[in-house]
N, C-alpha and C positions, 0 to 999 in steps of 0.2 A: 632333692631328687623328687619328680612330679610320681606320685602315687599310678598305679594305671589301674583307668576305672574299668569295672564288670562291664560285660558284655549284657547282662541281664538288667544291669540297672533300671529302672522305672518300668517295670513291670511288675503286673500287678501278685504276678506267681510266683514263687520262688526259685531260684537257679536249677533247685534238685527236681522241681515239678517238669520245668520246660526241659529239660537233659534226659530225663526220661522217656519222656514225649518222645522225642527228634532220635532218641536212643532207640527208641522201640520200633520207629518207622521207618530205620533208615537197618537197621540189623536183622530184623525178624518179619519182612515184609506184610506190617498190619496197614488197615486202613486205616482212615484217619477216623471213623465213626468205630472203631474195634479197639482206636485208642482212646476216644472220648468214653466212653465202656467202661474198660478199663482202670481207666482215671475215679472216674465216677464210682467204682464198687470202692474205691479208694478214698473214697469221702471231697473228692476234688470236681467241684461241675467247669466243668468248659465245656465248650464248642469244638467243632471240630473245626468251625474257620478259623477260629482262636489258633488251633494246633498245627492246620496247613498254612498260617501267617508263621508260628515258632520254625518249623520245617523250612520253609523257604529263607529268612532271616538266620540261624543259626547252622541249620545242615550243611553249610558248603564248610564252618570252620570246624562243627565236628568231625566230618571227612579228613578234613587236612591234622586234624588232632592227633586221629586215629592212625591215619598213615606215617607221622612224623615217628609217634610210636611203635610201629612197626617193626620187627628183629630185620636188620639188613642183610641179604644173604652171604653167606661165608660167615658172617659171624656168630661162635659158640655161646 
């Protein structure tokens, strides 16, 4: 059975760094310089083009992550 690879793989940040990122701009409408900020008091430098390239590349399957998860209505 073929392994299935990270969606993060070869990147230079860690899964938990870029989830955060896309997590924080896609949830609590920061910019992207509020999350480069952020990151940063966090001991993490990036860019903010770094973080609108993570957004664009990873936020349409954490969308759909979050939605899959989602309580379906009618059920307790």
């Amino acid at each position: 059975m073929k392994k299935a690879s990270s969606l993060h793989r070869g990147h230079r940040y860690p899964a938990a760094v870029i989830s955060s990122a896309v997590r924080w701009y896609l949830r609590f409408n920061l910019s992207l310089r509020d999350i480069e900020e952020l990151l940063f008091e966090r001991g993490v430098v990036v860019t903010y083009g770094t973080i609108r390239c993570w957004c664009d590349k990873f936020g349409a399957h954490f969308a759909h992550r979050v939605k899959a998860e989602r309580r379906k209505p009618g059920n307790a």
